[in-house]
Steps between C-alpha positions, in 0.01 A plus 500: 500500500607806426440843662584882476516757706564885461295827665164419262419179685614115447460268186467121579505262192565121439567365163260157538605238256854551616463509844223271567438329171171563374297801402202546630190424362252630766545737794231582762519674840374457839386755758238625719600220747292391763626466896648105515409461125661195345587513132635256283504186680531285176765343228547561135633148292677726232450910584778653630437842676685809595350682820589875552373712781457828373338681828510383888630101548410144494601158665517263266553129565641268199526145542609238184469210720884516657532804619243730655634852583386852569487801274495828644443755223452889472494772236867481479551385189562129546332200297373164599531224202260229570572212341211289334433214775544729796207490732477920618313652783497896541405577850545798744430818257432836559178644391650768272779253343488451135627196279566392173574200394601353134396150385743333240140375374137641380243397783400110495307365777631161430908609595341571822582254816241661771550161742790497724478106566480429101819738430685334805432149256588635183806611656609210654395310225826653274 
């Protein structure tokens, strides 16, 4: 990612396809979060996504079935690359925060894994 600064403001830009591999082919945002609102909560079989905050913060929790961890992220310019097969939970988010996400894939209900115990198998299952 690149960024530039000088006295007009700050310019933050990443060039996709050769730092994350794909170009997007559908972004959407979140916001307006409820109190202890839960998003995500799901896997894709093949999307890959890119999560930016753009305004206030998120917790976001990424498992692949080996390693769970913790994202803590903020309008600070970083990235998270999910991978496709990546179970993700966004928890803990300001009201006011604002996110954007871009999916490596057009919307498709059927790329969707929305049940933890049947990800867990096809996981395993590899």
């Amino acid at each position: 990612m690149g960024e530039h600064n000088d006295a007009r403001g700050s310019l933050a830009s990443i060039e996709l396809l050769r730092n994350c591999g794909f170009a997007p082919k559908r972004l959407f945002f979140l916001d307006d979060f409820t109190e202890g609102t839960v998003r995500g909560n799901h896997a894709h079989k093949a999307c890959q996504q890119l999560v930016f905050v753009l305004r206030g913060q998120a917790q976001i929790e990424v498992d692949d079935g080996e390693v769970f961890s913790t994202v803590f992220l903020k309008n600070d310019n970083r990235i998270l690359h999910v991978k496709a097969m990546t179970w993700v939970t966004i928890v803990d988010v300001p009201k006011n925060s604002l996110i954007l996400v871009a999916a490596s894939e057009e919307y498709d209900e059927s790329d969707y894994i929305r049940n933890r115990q049947e990800f867990e198998a096809m996981v395993n299952a590899t």
